[in-house]
KEKE-3310 file (N, C-alpha, C; in steps of 0.2 Angstrom, whole numbers, plus 5000, padded with zeros to 4 digits):
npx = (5044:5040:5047:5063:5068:5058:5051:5046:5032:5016:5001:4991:4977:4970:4957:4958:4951:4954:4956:4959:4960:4958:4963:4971:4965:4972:4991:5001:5012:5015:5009:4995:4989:4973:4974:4984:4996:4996:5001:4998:5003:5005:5018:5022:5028:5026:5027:5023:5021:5024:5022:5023:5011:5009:5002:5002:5016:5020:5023:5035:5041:5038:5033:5016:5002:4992:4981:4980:4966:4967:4979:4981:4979:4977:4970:4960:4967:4976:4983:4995:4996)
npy = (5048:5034:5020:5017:5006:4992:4979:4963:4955:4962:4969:4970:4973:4979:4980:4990:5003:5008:5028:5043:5057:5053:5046:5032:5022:5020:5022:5010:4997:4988:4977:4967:4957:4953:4951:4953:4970:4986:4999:5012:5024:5033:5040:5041:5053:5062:5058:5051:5036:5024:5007:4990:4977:4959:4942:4933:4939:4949:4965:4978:4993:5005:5017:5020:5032:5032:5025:5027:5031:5032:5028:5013:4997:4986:4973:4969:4974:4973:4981:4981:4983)
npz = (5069:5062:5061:5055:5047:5040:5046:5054:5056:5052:5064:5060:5048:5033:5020:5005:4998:4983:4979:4973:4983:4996:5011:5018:5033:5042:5042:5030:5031:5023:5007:4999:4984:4977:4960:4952:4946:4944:4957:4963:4973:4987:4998:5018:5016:5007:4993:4977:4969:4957:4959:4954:4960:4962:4964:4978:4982:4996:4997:5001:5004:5007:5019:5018:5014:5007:4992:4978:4965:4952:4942:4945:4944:4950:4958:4974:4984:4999:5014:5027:5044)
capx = (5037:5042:5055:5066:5068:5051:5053:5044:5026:5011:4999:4984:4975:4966:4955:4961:4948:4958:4954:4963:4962:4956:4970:4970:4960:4981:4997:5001:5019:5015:5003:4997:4984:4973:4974:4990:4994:5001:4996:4999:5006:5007:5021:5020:5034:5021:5030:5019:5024:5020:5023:5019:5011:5010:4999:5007:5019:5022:5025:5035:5047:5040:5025:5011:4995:4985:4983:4978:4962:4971:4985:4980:4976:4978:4963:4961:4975:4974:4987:4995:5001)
capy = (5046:5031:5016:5018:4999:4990:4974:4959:4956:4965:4966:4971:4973:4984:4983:4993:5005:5016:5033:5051:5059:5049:5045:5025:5023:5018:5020:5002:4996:4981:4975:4961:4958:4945:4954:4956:4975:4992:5003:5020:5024:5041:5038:5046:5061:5066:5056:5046:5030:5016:4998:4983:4971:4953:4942:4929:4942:4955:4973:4980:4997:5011:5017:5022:5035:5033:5022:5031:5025:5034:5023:5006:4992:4980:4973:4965:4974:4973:4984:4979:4988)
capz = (5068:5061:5063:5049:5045:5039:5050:5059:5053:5055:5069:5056:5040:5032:5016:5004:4992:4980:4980:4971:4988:5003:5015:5022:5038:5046:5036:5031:5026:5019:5004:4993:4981:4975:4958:4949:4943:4947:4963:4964:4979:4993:5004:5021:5014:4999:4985:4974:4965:4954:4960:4953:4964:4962:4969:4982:4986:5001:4994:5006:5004:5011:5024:5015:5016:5000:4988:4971:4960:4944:4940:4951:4940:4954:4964:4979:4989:5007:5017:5033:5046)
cpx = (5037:5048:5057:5069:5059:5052:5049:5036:5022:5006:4992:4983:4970:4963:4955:4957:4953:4955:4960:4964:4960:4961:4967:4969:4967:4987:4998:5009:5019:5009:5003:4992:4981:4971:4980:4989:4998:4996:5002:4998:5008:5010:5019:5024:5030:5024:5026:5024:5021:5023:5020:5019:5010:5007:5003:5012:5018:5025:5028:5043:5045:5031:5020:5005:4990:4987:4977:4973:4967:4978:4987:4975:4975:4970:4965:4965:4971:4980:4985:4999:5001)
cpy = (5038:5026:5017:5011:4996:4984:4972:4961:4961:4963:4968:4971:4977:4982:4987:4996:5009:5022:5038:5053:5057:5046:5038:5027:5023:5016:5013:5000:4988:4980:4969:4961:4951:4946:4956:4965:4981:4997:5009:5023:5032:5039:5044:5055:5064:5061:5051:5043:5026:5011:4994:4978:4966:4946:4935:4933:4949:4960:4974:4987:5000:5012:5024:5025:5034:5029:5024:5029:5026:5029:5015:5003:4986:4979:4969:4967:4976:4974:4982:4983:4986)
cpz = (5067:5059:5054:5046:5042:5041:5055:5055:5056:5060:5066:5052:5039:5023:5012:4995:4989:4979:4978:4978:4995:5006:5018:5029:5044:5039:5036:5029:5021:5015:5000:4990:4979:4966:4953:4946:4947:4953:4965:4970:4982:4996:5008:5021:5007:4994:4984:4966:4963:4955:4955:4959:4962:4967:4973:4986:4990:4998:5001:5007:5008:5016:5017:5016:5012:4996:4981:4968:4952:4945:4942:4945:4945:4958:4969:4986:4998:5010:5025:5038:5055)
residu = (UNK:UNK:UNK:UNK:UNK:UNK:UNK:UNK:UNK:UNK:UNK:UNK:UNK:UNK:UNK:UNK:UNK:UNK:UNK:UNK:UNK:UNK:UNK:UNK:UNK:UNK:UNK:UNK:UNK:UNK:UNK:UNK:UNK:UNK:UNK:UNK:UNK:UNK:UNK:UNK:UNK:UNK:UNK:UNK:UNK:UNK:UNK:UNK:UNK:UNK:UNK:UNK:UNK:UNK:UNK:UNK:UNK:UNK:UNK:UNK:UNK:UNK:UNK:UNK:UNK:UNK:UNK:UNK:UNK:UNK:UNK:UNK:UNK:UNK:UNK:UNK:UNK:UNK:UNK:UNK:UNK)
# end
């Protein structure tokens, strides 16, 4: 379903509300914020994770479907995919 590398920039972006159950409008593998802070994360295999983003830098491990309000301190984020 999925390359198994995360590799070569994005060809989009996405706006990025937090939300408990609402799934992003396109998985995204890449994020950034203009916000420092943590973002609680749904990858596309169910596991939910806490990152810290960073503003300036590229997030970028795994493909992602949700991005949590419970646990996201970060603002700003805009997911790229």
């Amino acid at each position: 379903m999925f390359p198994t590398e995360i590799i070569g920039p994005a060809s989009n972006a996405l706006s990025v509300t937090p939300h408990d159950t609402n799934e992003l409008a396109q998985v995204c593998s890449k994020f950034t914020c203009t916000t420092a802070g943590a973002a609680a994360f749904t990858t596309v295999g169910g596991t939910e994770i806490i990152v810290s983003l960073a503003v300036g830098v590229v997030w970028s491990a795994c493909y992602v479907k949700r991005v949590k309000s419970t646990g996201t301190t970060a603002a700003g984020i805009v997911g790229y995919y």
